[in-house]
PDB file of N, CA, C and O in Angstrom:
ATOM      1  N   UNK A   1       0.848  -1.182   0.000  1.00  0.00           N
ATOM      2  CA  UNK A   1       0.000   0.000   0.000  1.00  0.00           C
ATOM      3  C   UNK A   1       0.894   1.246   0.000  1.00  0.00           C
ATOM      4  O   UNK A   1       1.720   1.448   0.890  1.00  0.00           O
ATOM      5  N   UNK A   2       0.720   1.973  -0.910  1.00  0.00           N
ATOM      6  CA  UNK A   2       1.045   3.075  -1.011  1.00  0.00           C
ATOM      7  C   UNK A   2       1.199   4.261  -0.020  1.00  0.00           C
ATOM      8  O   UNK A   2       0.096   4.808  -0.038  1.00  0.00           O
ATOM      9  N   UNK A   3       1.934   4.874   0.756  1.00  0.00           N
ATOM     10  CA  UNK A   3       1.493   5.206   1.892  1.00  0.00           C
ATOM     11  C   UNK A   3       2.035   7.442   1.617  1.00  0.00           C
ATOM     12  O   UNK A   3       1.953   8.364   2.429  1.00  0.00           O
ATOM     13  N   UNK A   4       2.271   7.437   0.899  1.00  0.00           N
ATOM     14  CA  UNK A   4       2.818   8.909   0.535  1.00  0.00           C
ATOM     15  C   UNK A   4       1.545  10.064   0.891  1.00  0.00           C
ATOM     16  O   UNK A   4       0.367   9.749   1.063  1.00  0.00           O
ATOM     17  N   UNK A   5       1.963  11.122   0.937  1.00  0.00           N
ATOM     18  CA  UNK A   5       0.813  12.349   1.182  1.00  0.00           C
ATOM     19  C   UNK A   5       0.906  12.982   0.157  1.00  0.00           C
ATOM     20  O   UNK A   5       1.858  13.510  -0.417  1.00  0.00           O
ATOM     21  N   UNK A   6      -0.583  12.870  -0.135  1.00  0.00           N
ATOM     22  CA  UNK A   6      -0.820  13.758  -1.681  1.00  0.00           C
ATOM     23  C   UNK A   6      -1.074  15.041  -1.952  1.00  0.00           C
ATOM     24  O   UNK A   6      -0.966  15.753  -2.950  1.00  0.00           O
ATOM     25  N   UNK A   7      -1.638  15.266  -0.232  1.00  0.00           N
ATOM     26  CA  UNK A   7      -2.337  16.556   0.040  1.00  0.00           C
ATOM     27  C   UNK A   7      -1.200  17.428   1.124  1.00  0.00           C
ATOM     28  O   UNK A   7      -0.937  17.296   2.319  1.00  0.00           O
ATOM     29  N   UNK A   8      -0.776  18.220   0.206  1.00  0.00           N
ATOM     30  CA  UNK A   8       0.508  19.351   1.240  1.00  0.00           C
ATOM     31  C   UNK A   8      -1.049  20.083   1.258  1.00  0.00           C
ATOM     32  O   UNK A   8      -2.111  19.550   0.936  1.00  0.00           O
ATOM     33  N   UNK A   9      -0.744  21.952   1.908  1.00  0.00           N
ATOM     34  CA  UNK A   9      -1.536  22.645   2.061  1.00  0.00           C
ATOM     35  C   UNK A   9      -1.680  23.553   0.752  1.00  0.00           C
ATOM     36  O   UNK A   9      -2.598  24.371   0.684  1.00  0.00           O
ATOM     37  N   UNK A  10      -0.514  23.352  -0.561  1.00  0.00           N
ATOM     38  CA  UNK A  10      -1.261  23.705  -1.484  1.00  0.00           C
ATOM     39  C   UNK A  10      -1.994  23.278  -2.235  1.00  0.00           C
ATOM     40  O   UNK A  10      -2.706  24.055  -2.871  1.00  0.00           O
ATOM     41  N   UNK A  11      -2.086  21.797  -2.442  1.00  0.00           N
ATOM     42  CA  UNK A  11      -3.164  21.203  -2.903  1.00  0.00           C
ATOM     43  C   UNK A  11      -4.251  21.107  -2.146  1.00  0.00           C
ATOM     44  O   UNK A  11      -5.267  21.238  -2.828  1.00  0.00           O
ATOM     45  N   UNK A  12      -4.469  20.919  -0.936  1.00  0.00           N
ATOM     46  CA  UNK A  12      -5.702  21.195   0.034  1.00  0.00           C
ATOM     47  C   UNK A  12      -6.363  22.490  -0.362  1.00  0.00           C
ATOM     48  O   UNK A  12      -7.528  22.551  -0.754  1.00  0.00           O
ATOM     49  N   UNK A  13      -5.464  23.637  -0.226  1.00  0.00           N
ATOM     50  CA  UNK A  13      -6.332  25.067  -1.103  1.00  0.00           C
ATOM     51  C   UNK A  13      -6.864  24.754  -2.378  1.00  0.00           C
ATOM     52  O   UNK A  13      -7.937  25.253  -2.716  1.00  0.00           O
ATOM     53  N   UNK A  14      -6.113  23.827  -3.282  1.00  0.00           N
ATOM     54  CA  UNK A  14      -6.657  24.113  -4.537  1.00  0.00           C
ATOM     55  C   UNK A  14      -7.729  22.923  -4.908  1.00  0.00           C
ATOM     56  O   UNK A  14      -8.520  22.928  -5.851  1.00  0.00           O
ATOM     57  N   UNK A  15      -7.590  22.154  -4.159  1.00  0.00           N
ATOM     58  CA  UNK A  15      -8.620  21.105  -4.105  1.00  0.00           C
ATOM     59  C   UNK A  15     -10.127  21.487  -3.297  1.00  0.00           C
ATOM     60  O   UNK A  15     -11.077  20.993  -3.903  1.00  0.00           O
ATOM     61  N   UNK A  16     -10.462  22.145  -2.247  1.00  0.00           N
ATOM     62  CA  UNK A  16     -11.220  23.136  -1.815  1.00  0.00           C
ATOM     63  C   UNK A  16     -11.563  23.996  -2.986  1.00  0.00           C
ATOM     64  O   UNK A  16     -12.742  23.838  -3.301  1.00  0.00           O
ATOM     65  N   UNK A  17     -10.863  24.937  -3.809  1.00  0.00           N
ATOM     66  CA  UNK A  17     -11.265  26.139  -4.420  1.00  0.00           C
ATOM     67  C   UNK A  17     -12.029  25.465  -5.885  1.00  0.00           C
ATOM     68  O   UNK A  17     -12.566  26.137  -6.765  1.00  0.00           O
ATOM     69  N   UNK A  18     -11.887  23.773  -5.845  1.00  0.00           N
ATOM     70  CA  UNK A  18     -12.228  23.113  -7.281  1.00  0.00           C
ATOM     71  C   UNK A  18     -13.135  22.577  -6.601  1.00  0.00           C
ATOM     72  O   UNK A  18     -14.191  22.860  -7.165  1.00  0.00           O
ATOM     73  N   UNK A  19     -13.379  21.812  -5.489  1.00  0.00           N
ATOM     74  CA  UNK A  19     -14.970  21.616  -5.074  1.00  0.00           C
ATOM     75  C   UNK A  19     -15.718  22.512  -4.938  1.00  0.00           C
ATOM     76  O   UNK A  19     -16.908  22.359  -5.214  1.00  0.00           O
ATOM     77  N   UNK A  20     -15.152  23.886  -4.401  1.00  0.00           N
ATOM     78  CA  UNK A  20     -16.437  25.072  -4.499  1.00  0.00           C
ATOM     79  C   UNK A  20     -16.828  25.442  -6.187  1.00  0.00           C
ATOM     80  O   UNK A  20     -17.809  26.163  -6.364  1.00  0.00           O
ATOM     81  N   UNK A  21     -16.377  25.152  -6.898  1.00  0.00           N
ATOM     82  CA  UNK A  21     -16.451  25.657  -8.369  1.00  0.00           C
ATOM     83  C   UNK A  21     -17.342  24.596  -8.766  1.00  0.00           C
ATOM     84  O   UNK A  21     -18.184  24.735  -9.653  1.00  0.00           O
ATOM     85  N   UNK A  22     -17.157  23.532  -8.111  1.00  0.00           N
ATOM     86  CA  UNK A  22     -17.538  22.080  -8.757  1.00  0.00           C
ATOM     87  C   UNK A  22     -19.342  22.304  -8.223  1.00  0.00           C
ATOM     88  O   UNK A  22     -20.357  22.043  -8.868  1.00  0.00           O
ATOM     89  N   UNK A  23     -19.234  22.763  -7.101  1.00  0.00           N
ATOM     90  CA  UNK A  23     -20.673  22.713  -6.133  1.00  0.00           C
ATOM     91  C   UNK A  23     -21.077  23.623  -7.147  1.00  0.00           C
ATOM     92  O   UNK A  23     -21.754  23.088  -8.025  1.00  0.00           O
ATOM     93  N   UNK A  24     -20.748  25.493  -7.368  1.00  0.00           N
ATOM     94  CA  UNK A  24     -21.726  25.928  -7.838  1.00  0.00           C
ATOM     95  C   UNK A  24     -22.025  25.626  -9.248  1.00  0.00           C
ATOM     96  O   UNK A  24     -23.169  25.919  -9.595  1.00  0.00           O
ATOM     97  N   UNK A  25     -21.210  25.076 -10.191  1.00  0.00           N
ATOM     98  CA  UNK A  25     -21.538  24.308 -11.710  1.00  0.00           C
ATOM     99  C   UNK A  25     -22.469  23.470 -11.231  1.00  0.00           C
ATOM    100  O   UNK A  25     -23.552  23.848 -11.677  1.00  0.00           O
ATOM    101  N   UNK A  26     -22.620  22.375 -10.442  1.00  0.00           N
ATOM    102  CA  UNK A  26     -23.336  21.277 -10.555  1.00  0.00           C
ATOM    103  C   UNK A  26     -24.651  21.357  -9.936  1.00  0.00           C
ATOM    104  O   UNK A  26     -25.638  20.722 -10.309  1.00  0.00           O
ATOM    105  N   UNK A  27     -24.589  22.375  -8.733  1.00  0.00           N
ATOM    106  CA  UNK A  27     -26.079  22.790  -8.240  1.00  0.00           C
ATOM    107  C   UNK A  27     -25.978  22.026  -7.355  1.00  0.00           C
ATOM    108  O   UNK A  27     -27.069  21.655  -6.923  1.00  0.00           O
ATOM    109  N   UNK A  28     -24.870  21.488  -6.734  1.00  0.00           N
ATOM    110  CA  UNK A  28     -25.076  20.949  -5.110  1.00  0.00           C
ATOM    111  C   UNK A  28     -24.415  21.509  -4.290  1.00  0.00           C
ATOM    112  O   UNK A  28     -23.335  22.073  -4.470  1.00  0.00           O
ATOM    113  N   UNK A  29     -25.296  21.344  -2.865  1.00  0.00           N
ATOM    114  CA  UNK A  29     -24.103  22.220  -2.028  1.00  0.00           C
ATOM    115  C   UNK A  29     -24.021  21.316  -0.867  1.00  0.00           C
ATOM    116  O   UNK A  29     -24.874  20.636  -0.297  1.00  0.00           O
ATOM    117  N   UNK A  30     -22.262  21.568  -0.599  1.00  0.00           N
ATOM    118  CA  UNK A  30     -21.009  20.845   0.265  1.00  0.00           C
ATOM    119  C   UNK A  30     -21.864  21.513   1.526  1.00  0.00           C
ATOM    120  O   UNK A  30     -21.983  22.675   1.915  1.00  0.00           O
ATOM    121  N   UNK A  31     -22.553  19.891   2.111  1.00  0.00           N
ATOM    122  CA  UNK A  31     -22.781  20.277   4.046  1.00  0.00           C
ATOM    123  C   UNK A  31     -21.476  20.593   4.951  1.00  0.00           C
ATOM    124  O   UNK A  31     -21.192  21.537   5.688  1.00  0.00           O
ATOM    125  N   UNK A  32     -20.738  19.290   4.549  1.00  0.00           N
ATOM    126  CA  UNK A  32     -19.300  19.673   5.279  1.00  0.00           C
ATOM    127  C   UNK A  32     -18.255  18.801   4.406  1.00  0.00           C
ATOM    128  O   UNK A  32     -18.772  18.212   3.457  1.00  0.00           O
ATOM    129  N   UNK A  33     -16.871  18.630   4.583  1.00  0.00           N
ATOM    130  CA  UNK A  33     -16.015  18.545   3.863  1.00  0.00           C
ATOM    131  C   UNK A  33     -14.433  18.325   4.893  1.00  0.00           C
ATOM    132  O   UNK A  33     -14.072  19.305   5.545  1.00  0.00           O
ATOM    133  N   UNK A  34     -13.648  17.116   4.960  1.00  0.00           N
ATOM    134  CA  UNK A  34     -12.434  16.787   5.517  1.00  0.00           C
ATOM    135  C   UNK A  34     -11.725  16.385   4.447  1.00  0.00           C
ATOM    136  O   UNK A  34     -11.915  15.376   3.768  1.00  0.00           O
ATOM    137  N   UNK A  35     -10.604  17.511   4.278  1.00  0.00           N
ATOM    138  CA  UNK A  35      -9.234  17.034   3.334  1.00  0.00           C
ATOM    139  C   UNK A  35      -8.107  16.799   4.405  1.00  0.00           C
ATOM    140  O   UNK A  35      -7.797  17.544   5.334  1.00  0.00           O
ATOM    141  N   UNK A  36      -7.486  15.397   3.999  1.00  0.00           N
ATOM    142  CA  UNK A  36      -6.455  15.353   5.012  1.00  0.00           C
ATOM    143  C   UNK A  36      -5.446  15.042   4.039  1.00  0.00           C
ATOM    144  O   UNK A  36      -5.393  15.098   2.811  1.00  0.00           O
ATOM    145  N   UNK A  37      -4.617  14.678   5.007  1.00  0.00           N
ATOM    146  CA  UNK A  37      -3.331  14.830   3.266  1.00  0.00           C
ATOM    147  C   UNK A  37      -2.854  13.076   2.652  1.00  0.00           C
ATOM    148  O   UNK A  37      -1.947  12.631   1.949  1.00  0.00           O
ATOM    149  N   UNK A  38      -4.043  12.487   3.385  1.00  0.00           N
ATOM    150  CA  UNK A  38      -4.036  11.271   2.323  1.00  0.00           C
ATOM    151  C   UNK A  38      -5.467  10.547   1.183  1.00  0.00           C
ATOM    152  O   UNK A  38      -5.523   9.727   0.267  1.00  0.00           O
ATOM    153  N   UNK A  39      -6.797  11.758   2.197  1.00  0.00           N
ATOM    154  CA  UNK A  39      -7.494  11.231   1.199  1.00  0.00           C
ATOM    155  C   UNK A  39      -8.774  12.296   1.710  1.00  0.00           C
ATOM    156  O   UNK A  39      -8.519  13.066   2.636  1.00  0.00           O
ATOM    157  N   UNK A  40     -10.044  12.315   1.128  1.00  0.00           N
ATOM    158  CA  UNK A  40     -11.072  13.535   1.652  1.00  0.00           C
ATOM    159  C   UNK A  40     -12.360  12.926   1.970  1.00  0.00           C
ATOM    160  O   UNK A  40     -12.549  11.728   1.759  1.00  0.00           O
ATOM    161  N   UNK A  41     -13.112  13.565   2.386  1.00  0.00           N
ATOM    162  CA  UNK A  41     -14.687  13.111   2.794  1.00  0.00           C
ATOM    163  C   UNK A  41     -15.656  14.232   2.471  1.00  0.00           C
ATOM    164  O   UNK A  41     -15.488  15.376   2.893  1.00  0.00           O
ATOM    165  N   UNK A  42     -16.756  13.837   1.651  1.00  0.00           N
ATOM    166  CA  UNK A  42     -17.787  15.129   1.389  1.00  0.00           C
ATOM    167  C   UNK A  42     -19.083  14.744   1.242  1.00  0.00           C
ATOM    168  O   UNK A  42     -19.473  13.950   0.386  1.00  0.00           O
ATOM    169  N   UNK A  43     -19.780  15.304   2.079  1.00  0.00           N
ATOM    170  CA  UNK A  43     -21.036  15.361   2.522  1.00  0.00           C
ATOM    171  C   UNK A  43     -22.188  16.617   1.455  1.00  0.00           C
ATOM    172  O   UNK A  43     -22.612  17.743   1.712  1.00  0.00           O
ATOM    173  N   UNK A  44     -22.306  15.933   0.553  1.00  0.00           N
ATOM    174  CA  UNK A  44     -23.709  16.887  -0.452  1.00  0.00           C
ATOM    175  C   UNK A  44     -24.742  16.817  -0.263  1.00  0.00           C
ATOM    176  O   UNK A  44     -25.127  15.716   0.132  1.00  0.00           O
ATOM    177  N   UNK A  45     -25.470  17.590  -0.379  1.00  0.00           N
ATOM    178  CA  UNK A  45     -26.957  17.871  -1.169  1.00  0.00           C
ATOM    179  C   UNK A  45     -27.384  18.105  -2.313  1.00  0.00           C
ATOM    180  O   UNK A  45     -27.333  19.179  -2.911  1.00  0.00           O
ATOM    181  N   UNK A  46     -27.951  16.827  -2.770  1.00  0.00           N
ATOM    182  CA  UNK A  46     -28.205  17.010  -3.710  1.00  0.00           C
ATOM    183  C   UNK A  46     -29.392  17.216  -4.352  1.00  0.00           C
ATOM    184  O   UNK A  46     -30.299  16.414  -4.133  1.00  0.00           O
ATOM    185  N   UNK A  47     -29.601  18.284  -5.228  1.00  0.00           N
ATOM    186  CA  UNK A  47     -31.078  18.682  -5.251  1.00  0.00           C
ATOM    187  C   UNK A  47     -32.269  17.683  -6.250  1.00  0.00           C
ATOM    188  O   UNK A  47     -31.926  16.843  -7.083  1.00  0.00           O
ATOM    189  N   UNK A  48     -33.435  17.980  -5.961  1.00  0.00           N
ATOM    190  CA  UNK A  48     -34.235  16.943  -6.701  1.00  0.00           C
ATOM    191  C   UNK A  48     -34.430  17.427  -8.201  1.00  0.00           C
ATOM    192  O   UNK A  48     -34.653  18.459  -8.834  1.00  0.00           O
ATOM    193  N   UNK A  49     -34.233  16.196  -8.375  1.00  0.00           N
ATOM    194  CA  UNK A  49     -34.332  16.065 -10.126  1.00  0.00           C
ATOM    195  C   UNK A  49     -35.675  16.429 -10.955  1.00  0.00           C
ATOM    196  O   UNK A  49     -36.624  15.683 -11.197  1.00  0.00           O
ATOM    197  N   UNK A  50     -35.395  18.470 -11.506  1.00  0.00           N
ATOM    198  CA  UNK A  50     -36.342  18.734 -12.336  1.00  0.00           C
ATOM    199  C   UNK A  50     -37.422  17.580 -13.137  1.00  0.00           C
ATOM    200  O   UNK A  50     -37.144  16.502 -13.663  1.00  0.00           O
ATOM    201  N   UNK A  51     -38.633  18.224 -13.004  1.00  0.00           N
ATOM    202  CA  UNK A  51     -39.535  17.504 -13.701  1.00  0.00           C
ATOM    203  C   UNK A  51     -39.027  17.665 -15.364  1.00  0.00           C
ATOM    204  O   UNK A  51     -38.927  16.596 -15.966  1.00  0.00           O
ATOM    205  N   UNK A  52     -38.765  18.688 -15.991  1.00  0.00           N
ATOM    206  CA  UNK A  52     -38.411  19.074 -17.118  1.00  0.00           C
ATOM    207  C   UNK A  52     -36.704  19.405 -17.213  1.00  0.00           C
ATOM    208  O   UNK A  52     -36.091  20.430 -16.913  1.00  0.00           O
ATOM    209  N   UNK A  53     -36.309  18.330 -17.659  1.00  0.00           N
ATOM    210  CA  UNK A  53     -34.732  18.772 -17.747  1.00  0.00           C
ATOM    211  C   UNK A  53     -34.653  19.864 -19.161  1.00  0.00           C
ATOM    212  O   UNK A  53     -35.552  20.211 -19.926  1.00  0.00           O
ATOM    213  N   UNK A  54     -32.993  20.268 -19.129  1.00  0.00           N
ATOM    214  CA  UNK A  54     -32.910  21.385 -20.097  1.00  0.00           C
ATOM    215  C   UNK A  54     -32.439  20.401 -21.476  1.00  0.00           C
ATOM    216  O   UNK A  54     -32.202  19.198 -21.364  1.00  0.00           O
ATOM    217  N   UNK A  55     -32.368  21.052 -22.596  1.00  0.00           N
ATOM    218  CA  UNK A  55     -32.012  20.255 -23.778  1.00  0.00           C
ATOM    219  C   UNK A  55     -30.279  20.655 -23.510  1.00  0.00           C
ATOM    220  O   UNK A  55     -29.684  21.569 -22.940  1.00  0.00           O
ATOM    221  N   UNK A  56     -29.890  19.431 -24.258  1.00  0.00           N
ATOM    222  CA  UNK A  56     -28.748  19.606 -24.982  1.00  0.00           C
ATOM    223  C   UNK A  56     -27.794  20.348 -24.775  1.00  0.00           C
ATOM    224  O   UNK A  56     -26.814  20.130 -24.064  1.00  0.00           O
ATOM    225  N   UNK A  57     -28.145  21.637 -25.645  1.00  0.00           N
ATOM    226  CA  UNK A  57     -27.897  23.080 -26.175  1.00  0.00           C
ATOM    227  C   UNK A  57     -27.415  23.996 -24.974  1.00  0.00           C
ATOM    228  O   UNK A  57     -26.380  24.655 -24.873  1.00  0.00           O
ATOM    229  N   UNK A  58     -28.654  23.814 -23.943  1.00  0.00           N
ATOM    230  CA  UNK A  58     -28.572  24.800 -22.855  1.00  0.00           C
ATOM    231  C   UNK A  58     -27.636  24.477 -21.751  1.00  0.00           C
ATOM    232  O   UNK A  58     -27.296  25.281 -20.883  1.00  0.00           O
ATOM    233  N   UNK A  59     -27.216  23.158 -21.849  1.00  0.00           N
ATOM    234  CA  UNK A  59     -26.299  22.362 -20.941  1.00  0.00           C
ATOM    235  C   UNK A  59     -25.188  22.836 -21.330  1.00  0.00           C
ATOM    236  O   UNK A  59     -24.412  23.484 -20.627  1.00  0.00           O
ATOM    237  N   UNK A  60     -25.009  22.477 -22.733  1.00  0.00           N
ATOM    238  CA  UNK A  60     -23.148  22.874 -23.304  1.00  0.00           C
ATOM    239  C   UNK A  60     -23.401  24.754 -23.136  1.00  0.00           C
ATOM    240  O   UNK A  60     -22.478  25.526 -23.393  1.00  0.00           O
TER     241      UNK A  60
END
């Protein structure tokens, strides 16, 4: 088993600043969230699935 740390504290910032980007693109939002510097834990909400999704077009 691999035992190295992946997560110094600049990847912890930048891994944080790409789940907040990730939450508001995707329309879920992070209850809580543990990055440690071998692996993370995240707790979402995820919202209920429109009766009418968008086409295609409006996605890209």
């Amino acid at each position: 088993m691999d035992r190295r740390f992946i997560f110094e504290e600049p990847e912890k910032e930048q891994f944080t600043r790409l789940m907040r980007e990730y939450e508001a693109c995707c329309q879920v939002r992070v209850l809580t969230f543990c990055v440690t510097s071998k692996h993370h834990h995240i707790l979402l909400e995820v919202p209920k699935k429109p009766d009418v999704l968008p086409m295609s077009e409006q996605v890209l």
